[in-house]
N, C-alpha and C positions, 0 to 999 in steps of 0.2 A: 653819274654812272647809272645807266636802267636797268633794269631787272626785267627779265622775262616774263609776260603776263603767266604762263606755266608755273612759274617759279613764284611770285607775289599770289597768286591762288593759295598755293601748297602752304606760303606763311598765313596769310589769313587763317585759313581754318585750323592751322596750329595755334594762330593768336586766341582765335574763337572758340577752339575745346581746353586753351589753359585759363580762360577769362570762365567759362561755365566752371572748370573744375574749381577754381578761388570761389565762387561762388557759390558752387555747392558745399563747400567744405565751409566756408563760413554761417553757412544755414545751417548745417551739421553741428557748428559748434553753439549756434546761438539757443535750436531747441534743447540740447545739453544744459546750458545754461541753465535756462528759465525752468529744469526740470530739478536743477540740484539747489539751485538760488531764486525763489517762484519772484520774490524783490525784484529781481533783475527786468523780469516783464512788466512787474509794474511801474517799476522808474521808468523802462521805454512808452511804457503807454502815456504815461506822466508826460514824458521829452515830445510824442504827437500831439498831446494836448497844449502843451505850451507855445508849439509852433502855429499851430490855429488862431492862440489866443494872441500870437504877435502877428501873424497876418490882418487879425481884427482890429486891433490897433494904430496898424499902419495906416487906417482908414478917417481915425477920430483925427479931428481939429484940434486944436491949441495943447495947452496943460494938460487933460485928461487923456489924449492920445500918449502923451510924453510919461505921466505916471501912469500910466497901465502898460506902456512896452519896457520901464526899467524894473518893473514888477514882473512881469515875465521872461526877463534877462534875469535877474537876480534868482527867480524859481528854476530857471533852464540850468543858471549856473551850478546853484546845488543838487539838483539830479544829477548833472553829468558826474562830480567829484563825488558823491556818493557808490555813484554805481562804478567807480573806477577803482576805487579802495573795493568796493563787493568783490571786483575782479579780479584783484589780486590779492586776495587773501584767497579766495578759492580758487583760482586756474592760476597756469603758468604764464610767462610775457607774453603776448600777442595774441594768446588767445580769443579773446573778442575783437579783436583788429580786421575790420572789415573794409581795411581800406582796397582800393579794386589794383588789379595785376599789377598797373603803370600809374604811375604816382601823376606822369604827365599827358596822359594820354584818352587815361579812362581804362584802354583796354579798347581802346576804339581801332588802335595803329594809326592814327591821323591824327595832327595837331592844325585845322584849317583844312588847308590843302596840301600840307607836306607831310609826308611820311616822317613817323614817330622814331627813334631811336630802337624800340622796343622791334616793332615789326619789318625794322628795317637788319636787326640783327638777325634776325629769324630768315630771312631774306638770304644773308650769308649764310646761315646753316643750310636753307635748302638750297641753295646754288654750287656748295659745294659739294651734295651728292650726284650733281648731275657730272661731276669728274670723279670717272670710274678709277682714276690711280690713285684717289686720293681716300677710297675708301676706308682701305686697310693700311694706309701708309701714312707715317709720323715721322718723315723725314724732315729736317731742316737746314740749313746752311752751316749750323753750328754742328753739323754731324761729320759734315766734309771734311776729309782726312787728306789733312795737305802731304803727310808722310809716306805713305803709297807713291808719290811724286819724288825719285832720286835726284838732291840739294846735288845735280853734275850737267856739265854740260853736253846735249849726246852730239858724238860724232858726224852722224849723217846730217843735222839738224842743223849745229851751231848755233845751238840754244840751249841755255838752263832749264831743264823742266821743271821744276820748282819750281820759277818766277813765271815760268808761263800760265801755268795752272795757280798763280795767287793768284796772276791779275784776270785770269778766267772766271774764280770765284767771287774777285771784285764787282766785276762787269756784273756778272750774273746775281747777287746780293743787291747792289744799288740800283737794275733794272727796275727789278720787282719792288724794292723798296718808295724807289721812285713813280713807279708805272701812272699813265693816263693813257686815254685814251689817242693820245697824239704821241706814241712812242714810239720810237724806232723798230724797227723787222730785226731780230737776231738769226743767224746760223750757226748752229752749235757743230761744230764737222770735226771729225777724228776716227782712227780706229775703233772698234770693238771693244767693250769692260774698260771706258776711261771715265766713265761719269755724265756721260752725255743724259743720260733718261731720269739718275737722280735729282740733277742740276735741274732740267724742267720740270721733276713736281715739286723741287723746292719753291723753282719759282709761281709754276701753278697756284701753290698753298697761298704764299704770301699773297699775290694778285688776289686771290679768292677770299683772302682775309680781310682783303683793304674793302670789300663791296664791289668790286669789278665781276662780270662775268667771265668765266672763262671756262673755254672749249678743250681738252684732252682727250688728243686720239691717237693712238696710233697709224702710221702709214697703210697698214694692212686694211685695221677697221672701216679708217675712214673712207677709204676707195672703194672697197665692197659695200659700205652706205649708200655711196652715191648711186653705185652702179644697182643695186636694187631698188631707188629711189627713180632712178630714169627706167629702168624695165620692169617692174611690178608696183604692184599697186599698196605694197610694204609704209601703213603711215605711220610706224614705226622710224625707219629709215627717213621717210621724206622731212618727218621734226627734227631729226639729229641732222640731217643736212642743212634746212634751215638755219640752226644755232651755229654751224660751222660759217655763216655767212654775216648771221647778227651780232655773233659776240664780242666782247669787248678784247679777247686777246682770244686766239687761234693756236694752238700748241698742235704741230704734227711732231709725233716721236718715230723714229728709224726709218726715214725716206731712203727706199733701195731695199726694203724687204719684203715689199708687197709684188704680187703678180704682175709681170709686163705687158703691155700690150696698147692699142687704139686710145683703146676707152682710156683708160689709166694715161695717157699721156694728153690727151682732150682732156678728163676731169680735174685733174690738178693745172693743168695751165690755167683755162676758166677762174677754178678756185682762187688761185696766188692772183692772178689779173686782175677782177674785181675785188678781193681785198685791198690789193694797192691801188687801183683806181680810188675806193670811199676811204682811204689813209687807215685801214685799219689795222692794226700790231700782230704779227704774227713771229712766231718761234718753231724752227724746226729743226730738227737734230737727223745729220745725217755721217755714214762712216765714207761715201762719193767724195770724191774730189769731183773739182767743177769739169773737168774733163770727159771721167767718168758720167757724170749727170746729161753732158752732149749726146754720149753714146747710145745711154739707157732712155731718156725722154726727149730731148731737143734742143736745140742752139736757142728757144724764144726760154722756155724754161729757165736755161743753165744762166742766159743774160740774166732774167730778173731777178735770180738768187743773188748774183755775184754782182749786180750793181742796184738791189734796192734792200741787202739784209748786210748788216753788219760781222762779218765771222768772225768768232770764238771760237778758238783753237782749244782743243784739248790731243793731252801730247802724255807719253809714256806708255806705262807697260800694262796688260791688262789685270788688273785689277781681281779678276774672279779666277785666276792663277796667281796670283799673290796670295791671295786667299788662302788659297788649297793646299799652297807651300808654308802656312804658318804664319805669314805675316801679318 
């Protein structure tokens, strides 16, 4: 799963000003030290000198190489347990503990040539502010309230909407749980206030959690991107278009809300095409029937929805009227 150079920047220099800050603050503590316990510098000064005197060592031949480095093993060894007892009798646990950010890493963010654990979680944190829905939202799958869904079966339908919408929030729980980058296309399609928009940043979150990248836009936004992207010189726009083509998963939210016309029906064809040409995972949420989607964009569009995305129905009553009614 790669990371956007943008995005692996942003962690670096976070790795890099929280590596200075341990740094600094361990400087901080250590002239503290040497100011309330002066011992403490002189055992350090002690611990350089013993490491000199086993560097010299390492040099002699036979016996006398061998008894002058367990003599300076033996001297290293009582500085260090002195000045450790110094430590805690005057400061709290960890206090002198200058070990560096990453235990494995250094602080470097590389172990070789693979990314650290450290910098790679940091990598998640900046990749998930580049999803604007995800800023201020703590939604999860365990929020989804299957009782808004009436346990009946509706008349027009001929279906339980209960069981429709568990096995909705199945789907939608085990995509994301699952997610690679070789994952199927979903289509979330239903009326208005059924859960189409929280279902995608539930699954947004989790995909963004696992180290994947992923793109969140709305249908409105992302069109007016592009379209500023193709007619001005907005580099603004032309990175977020970009990411809508690199990322590991494509989330457009409420296709049919955005402006009709030319552009808007060329820019999202393009879009969805080359995504499915390089296999790459896309989720869209729309309230269109595929019918509908002929009328408003085109028979090439309406084909690739309905035979390269998987639909997920979502069914019942809306939701932000239940609401309002108490429920």
């Amino acid at each position: 799963m790669a990371y956007s150079a943008e995005v692996v920047k942003r962690a670096r220099a976070r790795l890099a000003q929280e590596k200075e800050n341990r740094e600094s603050e361990n400087r901080q503590h250590l002239a503290q030290a040497y100011a309330k316990v002066p011992r403490i510098r002189e055992i350090d000064m002690l611990l350089r000198r013993t490491m000199a005197q086993a560097a010299q060592a390492a040099f002699l031949q036979g016996s006398d190489g061998r008894e002058m480095m367990e003599t300076v093993r033996q001297q290293n060894l009582e500085l260090q347990q002195e000045r450790a007892i110094l430590a805690m009798e005057n400061f709290e646990a960890g206090y002198l503990d200058d070990s560096p950010i990453c235990d494995h890493c250094g602080g470097s963010g590389y172990i070789g040539s693979n990314m650290c654990e450290c910098l790679r979680e940091l990598c998640r944190q900046e990749q998930k502010k580049d999803i604007s829905i995800l800023s201020n939202n703590k939604d999860t799958f365990n929020q989804f309230r299957l009782e808004y869904y009436p346990d009946r079966v509706d008349r027009d339908l001929g279906i339980n909407i209960r069981s429709v919408m568990e096995r909705t929030l199945q789907t939608c729980r085990q995509y994301a749980t699952f997610f690679t980058t070789k994952s199927e296309n979903l289509l979330l399609s239903g009326d208005t206030g059924l859960g189409k928009t929280f279902m995608s940043a539930c699954i947004a979150r989790t995909v963004a959690d696992r180290g994947y990248s992923v793109v969140y836009e709305s249908a409105g936004h992302l069109l007016s991107n592009l379209e500023r992207a193709k007619f001005s010189s907005d580099e603004m726009a032309r990175d977020k278009c970009k990411k809508y083509n690199d990322s590991d998963l494509l989330i457009i939210d409420d296709l049919g809300t955005e402006m009709p016309g030319q552009f808007t029906t060329a820019a999202l064809y393009n879009l969805i095409n080359d995504r499915l040409l390089y296999g790459k995972p896309m989720i869209i949420s729309t309230n269109l029937t595929v019918e509908e989607m002929v009328k408003r964009y085109s028979p090439q569009i309406a084909s690739r929805l309905r035979g390269s995305f998987k639909r997920v129905a979502f069914v019942g009553e809306d939701i932000r009227v239940l609401k309002n009614r108490g429920y």
